[in-house]
C-alpha positions as CSV (number, residue, x, y, z in Angstrom):
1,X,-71.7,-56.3,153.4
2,X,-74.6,-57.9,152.6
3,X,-75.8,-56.9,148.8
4,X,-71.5,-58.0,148.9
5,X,-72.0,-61.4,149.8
6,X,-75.5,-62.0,147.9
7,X,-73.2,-61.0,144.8
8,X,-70.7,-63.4,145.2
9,X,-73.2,-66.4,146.1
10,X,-75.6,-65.8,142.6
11,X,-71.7,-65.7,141.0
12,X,-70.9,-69.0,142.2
13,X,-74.1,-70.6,141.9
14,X,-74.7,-69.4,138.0
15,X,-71.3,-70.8,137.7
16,X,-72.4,-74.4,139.9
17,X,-75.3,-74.7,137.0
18,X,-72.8,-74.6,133.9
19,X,-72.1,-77.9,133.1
20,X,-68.8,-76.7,131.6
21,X,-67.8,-73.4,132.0
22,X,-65.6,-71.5,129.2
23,X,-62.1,-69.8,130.0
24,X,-64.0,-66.4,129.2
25,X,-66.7,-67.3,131.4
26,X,-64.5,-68.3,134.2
27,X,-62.2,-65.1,133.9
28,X,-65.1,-62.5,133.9
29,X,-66.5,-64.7,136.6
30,X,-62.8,-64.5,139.2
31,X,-62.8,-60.5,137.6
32,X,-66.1,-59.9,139.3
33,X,-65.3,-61.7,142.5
34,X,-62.3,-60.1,142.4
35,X,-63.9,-56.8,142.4
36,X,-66.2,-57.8,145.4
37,X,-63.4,-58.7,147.7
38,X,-61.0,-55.3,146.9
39,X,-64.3,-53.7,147.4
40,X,-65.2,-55.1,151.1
41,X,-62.0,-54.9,151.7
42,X,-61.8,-50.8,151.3
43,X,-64.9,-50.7,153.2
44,X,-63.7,-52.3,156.0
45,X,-60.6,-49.9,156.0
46,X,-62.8,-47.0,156.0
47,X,-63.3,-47.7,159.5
48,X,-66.3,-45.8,161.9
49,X,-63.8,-43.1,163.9
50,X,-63.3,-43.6,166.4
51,X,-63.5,-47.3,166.4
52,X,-61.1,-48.3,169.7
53,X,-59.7,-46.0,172.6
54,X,-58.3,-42.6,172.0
55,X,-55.4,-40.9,174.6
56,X,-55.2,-37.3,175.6
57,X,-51.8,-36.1,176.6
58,X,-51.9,-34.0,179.3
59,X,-48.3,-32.4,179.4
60,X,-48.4,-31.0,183.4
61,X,-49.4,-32.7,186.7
62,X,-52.8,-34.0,187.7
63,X,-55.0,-31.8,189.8
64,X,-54.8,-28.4,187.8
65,X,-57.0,-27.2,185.5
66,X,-54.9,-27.8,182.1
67,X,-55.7,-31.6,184.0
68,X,-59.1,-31.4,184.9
69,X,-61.0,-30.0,181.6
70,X,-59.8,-32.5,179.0
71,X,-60.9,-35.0,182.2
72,X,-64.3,-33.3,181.7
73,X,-64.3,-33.3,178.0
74,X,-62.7,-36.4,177.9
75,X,-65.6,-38.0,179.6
76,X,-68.8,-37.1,177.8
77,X,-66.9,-38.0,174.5
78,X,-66.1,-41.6,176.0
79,X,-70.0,-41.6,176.6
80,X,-71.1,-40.1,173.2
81,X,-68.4,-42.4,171.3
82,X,-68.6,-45.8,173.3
83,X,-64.4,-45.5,173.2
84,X,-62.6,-45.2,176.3
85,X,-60.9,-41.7,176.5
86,X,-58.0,-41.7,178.2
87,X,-56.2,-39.4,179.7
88,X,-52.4,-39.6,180.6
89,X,-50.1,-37.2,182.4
90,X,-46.8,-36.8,181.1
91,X,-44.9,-34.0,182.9
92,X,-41.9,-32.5,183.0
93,X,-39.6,-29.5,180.7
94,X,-42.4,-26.8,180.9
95,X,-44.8,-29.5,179.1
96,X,-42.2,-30.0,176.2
97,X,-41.9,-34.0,177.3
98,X,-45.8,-34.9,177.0
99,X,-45.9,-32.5,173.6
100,X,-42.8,-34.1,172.1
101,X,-44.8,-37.7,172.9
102,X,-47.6,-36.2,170.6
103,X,-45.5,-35.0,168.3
104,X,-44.3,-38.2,167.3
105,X,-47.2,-40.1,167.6
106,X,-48.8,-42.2,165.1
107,X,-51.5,-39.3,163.1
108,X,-54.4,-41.5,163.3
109,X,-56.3,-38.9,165.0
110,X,-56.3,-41.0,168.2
111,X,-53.4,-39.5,170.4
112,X,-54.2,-36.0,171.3
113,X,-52.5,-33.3,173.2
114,X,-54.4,-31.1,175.5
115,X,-52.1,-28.4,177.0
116,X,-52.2,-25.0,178.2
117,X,-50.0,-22.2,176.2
118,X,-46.3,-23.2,176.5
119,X,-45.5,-26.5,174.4
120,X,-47.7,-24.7,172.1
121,X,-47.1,-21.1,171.5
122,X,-44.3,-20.3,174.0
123,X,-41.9,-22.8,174.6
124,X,-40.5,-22.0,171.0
125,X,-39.3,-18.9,171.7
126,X,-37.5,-20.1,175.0
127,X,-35.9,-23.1,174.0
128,X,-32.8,-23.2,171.6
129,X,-33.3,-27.0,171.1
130,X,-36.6,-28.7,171.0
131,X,-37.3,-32.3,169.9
132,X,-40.3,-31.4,168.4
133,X,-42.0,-28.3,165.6
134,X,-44.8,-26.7,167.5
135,X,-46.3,-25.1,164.9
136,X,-46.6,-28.5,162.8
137,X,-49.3,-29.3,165.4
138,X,-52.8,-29.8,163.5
139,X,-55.5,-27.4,166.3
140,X,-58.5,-29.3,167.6
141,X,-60.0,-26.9,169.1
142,X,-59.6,-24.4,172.2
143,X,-62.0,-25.4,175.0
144,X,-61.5,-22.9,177.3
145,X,-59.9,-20.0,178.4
146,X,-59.2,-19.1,182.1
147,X,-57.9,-15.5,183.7
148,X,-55.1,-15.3,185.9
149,X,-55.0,-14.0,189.8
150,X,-52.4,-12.8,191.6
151,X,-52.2,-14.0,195.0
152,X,-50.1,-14.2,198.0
153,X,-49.6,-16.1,201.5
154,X,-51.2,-14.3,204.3
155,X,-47.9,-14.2,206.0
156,X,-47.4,-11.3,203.3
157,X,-48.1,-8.2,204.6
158,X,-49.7,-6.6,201.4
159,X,-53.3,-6.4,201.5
160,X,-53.5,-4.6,198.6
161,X,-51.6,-4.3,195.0
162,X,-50.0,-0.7,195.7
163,X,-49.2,-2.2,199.8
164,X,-47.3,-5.4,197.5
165,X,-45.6,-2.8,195.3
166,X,-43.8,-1.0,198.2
167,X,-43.3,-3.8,200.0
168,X,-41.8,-5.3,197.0
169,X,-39.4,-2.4,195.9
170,X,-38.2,-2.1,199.8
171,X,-37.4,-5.7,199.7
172,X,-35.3,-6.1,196.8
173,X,-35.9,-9.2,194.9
174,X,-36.2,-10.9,198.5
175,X,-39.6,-11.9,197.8
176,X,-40.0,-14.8,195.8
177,X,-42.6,-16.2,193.3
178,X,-44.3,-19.4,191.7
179,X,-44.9,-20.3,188.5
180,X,-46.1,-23.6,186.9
181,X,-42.9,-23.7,185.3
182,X,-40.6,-21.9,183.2
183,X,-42.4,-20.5,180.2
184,X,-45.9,-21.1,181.7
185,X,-48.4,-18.7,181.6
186,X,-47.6,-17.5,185.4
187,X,-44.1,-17.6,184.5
188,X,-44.5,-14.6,181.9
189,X,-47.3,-13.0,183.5
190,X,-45.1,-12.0,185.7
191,X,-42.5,-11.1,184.0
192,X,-44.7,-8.8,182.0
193,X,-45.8,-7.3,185.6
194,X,-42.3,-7.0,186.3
195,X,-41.8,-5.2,183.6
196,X,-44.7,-3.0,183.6
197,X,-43.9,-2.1,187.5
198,X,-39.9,-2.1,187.8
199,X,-40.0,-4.6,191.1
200,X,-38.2,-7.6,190.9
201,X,-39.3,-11.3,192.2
202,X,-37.0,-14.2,192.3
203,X,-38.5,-17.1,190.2
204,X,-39.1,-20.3,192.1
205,X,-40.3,-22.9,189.0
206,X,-42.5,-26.0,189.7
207,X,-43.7,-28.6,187.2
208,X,-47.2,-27.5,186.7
209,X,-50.1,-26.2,189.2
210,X,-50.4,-28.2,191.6
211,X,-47.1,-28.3,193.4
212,X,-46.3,-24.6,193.3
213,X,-49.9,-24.2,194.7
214,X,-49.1,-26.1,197.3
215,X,-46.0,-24.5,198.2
216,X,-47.8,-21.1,198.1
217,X,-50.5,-22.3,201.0
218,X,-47.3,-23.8,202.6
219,X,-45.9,-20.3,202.7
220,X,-42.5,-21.4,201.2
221,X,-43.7,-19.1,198.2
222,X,-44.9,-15.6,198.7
223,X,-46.4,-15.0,195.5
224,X,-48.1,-16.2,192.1
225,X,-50.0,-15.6,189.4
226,X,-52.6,-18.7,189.0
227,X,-55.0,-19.7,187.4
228,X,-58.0,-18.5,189.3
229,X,-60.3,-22.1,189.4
230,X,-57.1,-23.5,191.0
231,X,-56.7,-20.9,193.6
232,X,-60.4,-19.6,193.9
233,X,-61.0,-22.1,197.0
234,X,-58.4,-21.2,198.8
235,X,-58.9,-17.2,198.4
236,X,-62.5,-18.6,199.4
237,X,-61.2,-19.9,202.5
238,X,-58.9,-17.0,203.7
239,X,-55.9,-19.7,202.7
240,X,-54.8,-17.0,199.9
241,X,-55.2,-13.9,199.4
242,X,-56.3,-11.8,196.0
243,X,-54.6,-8.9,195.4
244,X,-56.0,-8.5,191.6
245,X,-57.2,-10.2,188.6
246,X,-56.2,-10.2,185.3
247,X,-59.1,-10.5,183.5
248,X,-60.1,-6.8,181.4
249,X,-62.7,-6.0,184.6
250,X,-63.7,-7.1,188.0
251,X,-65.7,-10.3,188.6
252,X,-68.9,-10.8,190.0
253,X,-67.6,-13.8,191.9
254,X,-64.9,-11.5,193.3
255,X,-66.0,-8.3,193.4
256,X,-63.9,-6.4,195.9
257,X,-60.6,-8.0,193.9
258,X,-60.0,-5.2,191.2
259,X,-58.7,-5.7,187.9
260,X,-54.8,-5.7,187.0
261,X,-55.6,-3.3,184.2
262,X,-57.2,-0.7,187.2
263,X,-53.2,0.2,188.0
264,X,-52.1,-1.2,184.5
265,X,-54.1,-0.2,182.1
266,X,-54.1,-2.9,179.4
267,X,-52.3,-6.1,181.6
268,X,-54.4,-8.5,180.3
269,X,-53.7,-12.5,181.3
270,X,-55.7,-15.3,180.3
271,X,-54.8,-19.2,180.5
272,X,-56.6,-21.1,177.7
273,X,-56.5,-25.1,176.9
274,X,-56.2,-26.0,173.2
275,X,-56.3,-29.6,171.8
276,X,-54.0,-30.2,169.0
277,X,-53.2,-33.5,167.2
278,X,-49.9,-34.6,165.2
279,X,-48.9,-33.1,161.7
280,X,-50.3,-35.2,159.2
281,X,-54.0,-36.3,161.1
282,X,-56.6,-36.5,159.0
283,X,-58.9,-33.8,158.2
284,X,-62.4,-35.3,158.7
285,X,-61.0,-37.1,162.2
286,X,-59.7,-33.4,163.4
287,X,-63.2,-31.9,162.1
288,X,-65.4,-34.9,163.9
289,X,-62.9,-34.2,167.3
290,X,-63.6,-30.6,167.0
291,X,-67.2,-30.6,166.9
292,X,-67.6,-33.1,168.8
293,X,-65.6,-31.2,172.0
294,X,-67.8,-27.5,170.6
295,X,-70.9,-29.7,171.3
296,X,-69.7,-31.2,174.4
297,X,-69.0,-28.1,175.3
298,X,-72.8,-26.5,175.0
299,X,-73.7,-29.5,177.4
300,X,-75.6,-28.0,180.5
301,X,-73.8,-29.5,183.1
302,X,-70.8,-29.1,181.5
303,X,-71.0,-25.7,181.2
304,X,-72.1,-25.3,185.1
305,X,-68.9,-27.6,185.6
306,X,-67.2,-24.9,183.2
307,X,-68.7,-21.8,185.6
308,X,-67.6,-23.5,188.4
309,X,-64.4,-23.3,187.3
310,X,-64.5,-19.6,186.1
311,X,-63.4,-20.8,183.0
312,X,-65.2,-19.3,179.8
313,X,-66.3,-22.0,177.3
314,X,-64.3,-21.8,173.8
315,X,-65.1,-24.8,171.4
316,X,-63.3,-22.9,168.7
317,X,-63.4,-24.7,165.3
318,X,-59.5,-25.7,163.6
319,X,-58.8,-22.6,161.8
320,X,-60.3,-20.3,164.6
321,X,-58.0,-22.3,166.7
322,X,-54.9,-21.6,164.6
323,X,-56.0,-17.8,164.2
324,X,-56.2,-17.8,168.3
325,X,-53.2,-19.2,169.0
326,X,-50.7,-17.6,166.4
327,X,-52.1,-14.1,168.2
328,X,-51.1,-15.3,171.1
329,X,-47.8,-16.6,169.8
330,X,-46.9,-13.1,169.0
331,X,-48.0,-11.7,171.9
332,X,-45.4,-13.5,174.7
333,X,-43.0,-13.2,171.9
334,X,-42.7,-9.8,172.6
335,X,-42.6,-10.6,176.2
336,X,-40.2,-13.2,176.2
337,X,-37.6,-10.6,173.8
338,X,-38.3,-8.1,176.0
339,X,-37.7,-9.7,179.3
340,X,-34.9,-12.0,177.5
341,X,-35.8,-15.0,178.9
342,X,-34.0,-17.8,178.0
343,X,-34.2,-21.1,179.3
344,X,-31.4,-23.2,177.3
């Protein structure tokens, strides 16, 4: 505060070269002062944000993709910012644990959530009791979106959707299937393909990607509807294999896999990743956070990073956010009424 400090000095020195100063002279002189320091003192509170390092909740296990693209994003804004951007997985309770933490966080715009759709838009409608309002969360931004695959063990002996349909009405409800955890996206995918195909799967929940990925390699899982960048590597390998995606058509990257909506016309399943800060965080910190991620975003490696992934780059702004994410709130509303799901 320079033109601050030169103020103060010519104040004190006027006042050093009056042999002796009035009452009058000496009040305005303290009012001015005064002034100056309440002044410097805002200034100082209006501090550059982000001025010291900012956590990202991550409400699953490490190693999926709900993990690894707030790492990515995470990591140029640390560079672009000069703040460390950390980011901390707290799992458990179909992500309701690390968005409860968030919750209830200080609103300074520095603790963030980063989570896939159920804290967010689904766990509401499963859970009698939450600690926590999810729609008092403030969007960020939604960085990505990500379609789902259905895949099964090898061991299966379905090589193709309509094979896996008979094999699963002959069996039962013997044949079981993974989901990231109750509530998840894989968990109500496939209870909406239950529902749009009569067969019935017993549920086997995990706590996030990672683990119920790695049960499905294993073979102690038949079946599961994933996020395809998780499972891509494996179908790659001959480890898993696709038996249909769920984005509206066939990808390039996997062109021999058809489409859900081939047999279903309409089965439509995306996982996306939103950021979201507690109620009460300041507009402008949300707004610099926002387009600060949409321009990370547009990076060129991290969109090849993004590709890799298959997952299509997002940025929305705040109110896009909102828009997106209260459609999708309806959506496995439905779902979840229909199936009557209930988890407490």
């Amino acid at each position: 505060m320079p033109e601050q400090v030169s103020l103060t000095q010519a104040m004190i020195q006027r006042m050093g070269s009056l042999a002796m100063p009035s009452r009058v002279t000496l009040a305005v002189t303290m009012a001015v002062m005064l002034a100056v320091g309440v002044a410097g003192t805002r200034a100082c509170a209006a501090e550059v944000f982000p001025s010291h390092p900012m956590r990202i909740v991550v409400p699953f296990p490490a190693g999926g993709t709900a993990d690894v693209l707030p790492r990515i994003i995470g990591e140029k804004l640390a560079t672009r910012w000069g703040q460390a951007v950390v980011v901390e997985n707290r799992a458990g309770a179909a992500g309701n644990i690390g968005a409860e933490l968030v919750a209830k966080a200080e609103p300074d715009g520095y603790t963030l959530l980063a989570s896939p759709p159920p804290p967010l838009v689904v766990n509401q409608f499963l859970y009698a009791h939450l600690s926590f309002d999810a729609s008092q969360f403030m969007p960020v931004s939604i960085i990505a979106a990500v379609p789902s695959v259905m895949a099964v063990n090898p061991r299966v002996p379905a090589n193709t959707l309509p094979e896996f349909l008979t094999l699963a009405r002959a069996s039962k409800g013997k044949i079981n299937y993974a989901s990231q955890g109750s509530g998840s996206t894989s968990h109500l995918t496939t209870e909406l393909f239950m529902a749009a195909t009569g067969v019935q799967l017993t549920h086997v929940p995990y706590k996030g990607t990672a683990p119920a990925l790695t049960d499905l390699l294993a073979g102690q899982v038949d079946v599961m509807f994933d996020n395809l960048s998780s499972s891509l590597v494996h179908i790659r390998s001959g480890r898993l294999r696709a038996l249909a995606i769920c984005s509206p058509q066939r990808l390039a990257i996997l062109p021999d896999t058809p489409a859900m909506a081939e047999y279903l016309p309409g089965f439509v399943s995306t996982a996306w990743f939103a950021v979201v800060a507690p109620a009460g965080t300041p507009a402008d910190r949300i707004s610099k956070v926002s387009q600060a991620i949409a321009e990370t975003i547009r990076l060129p490696d991290v969109q090849k990073r993004l590709a890799d992934m298959l997952a299509e780059p997002m940025g929305l702004n705040p109110a896009d956010s909102l828009a997106f994410m209260r459609q999708d709130a309806e959506r496995w509303k439905r779902v979840i009424a229909n199936s009557q799901i209930q988890v407490d």
